[in-house]
Structure formats: structure tokens, C-alpha cells
N, C-alpha and C positions, 0 to 999 in steps of 0.2 A: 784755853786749850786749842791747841792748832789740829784741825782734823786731818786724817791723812787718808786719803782712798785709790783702792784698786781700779781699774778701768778697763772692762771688758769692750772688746768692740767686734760687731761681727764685719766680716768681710765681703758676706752675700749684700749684693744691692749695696752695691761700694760708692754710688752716685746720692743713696741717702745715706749712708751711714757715716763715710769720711765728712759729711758737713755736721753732722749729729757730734761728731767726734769735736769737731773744733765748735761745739755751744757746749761741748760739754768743758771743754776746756776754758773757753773765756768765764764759763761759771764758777770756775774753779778756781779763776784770778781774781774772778771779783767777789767771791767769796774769803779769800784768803785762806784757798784752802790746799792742801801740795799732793799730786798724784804721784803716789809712788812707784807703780807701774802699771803700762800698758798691757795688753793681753789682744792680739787679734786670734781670734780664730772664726773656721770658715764659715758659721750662722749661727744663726739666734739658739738653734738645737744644741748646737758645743759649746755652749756659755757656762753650763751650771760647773761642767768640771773645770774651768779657767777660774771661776769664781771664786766656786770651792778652794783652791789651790791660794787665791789671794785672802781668801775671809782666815785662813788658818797661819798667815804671818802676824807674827809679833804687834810692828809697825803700822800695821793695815787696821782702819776703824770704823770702815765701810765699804763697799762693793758697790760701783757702780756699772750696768750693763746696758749696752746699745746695741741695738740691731732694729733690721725692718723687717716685717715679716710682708708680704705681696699677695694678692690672690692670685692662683690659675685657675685651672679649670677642673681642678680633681677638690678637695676636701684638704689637701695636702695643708691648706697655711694653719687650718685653725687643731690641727693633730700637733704643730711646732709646737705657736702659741702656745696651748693650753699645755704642752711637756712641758715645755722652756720653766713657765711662769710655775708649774709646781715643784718641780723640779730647785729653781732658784729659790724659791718659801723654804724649801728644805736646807738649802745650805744655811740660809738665814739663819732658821731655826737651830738650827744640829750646832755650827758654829758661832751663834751669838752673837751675832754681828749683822748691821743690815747691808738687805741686799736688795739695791732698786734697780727699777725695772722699765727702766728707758726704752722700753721696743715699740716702735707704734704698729700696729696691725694687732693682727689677722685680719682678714674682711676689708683690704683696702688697696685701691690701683698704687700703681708708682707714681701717677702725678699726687693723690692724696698723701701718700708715703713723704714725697720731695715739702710738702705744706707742713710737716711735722718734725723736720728737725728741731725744733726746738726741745723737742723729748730730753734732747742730752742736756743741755743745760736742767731742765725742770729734774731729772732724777740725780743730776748732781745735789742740788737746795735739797731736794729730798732726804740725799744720804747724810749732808751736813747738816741738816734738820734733827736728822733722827739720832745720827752720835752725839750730837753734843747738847739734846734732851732728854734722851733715853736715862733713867735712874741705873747708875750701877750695879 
């Protein structure tokens, strides 16, 4: 079974996320596994509906999603976070289909953020982990 996945990518913190993008994609070659489409949108916030949107093709057999979430100075990253992350459980759930969850943060500067692109590769293995063990 050749897996086939969505790939959401946020745009915020384009410095981690465009390299997150390209581990997600060499995971994807060395997996043998084929993205079907891309999906930018502007942060880790506007992920669940890009997601949603791919978890409900045909073709699509998993959802994978990249972003960083950063701290400031308000409370702001960990209100993303925790939406983002329930938010995407629900598409999972409601559509049937998994939806991983490549964002590294909340709670973390930009240079710890730049330390973690590997996220995108690891939630790539994740999603083709999980379609092609998941029981029918």
C-alpha cells in the first residue's frame, strides 16, 4: 500500500517552518511515501480547516501539519497550541483519518523552535505509521 498524505504548513515563523517543510518532505521520499498536496496557510491557528479540507479527499490517507508555535510575552502561544492541537484531534476523529501534529511549541524561543525542525519529518513516520497500521 503506497500511503498518500496531505501537508499542511504554516507560514508564521517561515525561518522554521520552510525547513520543517523540506524534513517533512525528504521523510516522504524516504519513506516512499507521495504528498498529494500542499496546503500553506498563515499559522498553526488555520491548520485544522486546511486539514480538514484534505482529510475529506478520496486520495488522502493522512494529514500531516507543520507549524511553530514561539513565545511572547502575553499567554498568546499556549491559547494557539492547545486550539490548534484540539481542534486537529477533531478532524482526526470526525474524518477518520490521522492527523499528525508536527508543531513544536508552545513554550519555546525561536532558536529552540530552529533545533526542532525535525518535527516534520517525525510527523510525516507518524502519519505513515499510523495508515498503514491502523486496522480498517
Amino acid at each position: 500500500m503506497t500511503v498518500t498524505l496531505g501537508l499542511v504548513v504554516a507560514r508564521y515563523n517561515a525561518s522554521v517552518t520552510e525547513p520543517m517543510e523540506e524534513a517533512a518532505l525528504e521523510a516522504s521520499a524516504e519513506r516512499d511515501v507521495e504528498v498529494a498536496e500542499t496546503v500553506r496557510v498563515p499559522g498553526v491557528y488555520d491548520a485544522p480547516l486546511a486539514a480538514d479540507r484534505l482529510a475529506r479527499r478520496e486520495d488522502v490517507d493522512a494529514v500531516v501539519v507543520v507549524g511553530a508555535i514561539v513565545s511572547g510575552d502575553t499567554d498568546h502561544d499556549q491559547v494557539i497550541g492547545q486550539a490548534a492541537a484540539q481542534k486537529l484531534t477533531d478532524v482526526s476523529l470526525d474524518r477518520d483519518k490521522p492527523v499528525t501534529f508536527g508543531v513544536s511549541g508552545p513554550g519555546q524561543s525561536g532558536a529552540v523552535a530552529r533545533e526542532r525542525v525535525h518535527k516534520g519529518a517525525e510527523a510525516v513516520n507518524a502519519a505513515a505509521d499510523l495508515a498503514e497500521g491502523l486496522p480498517a
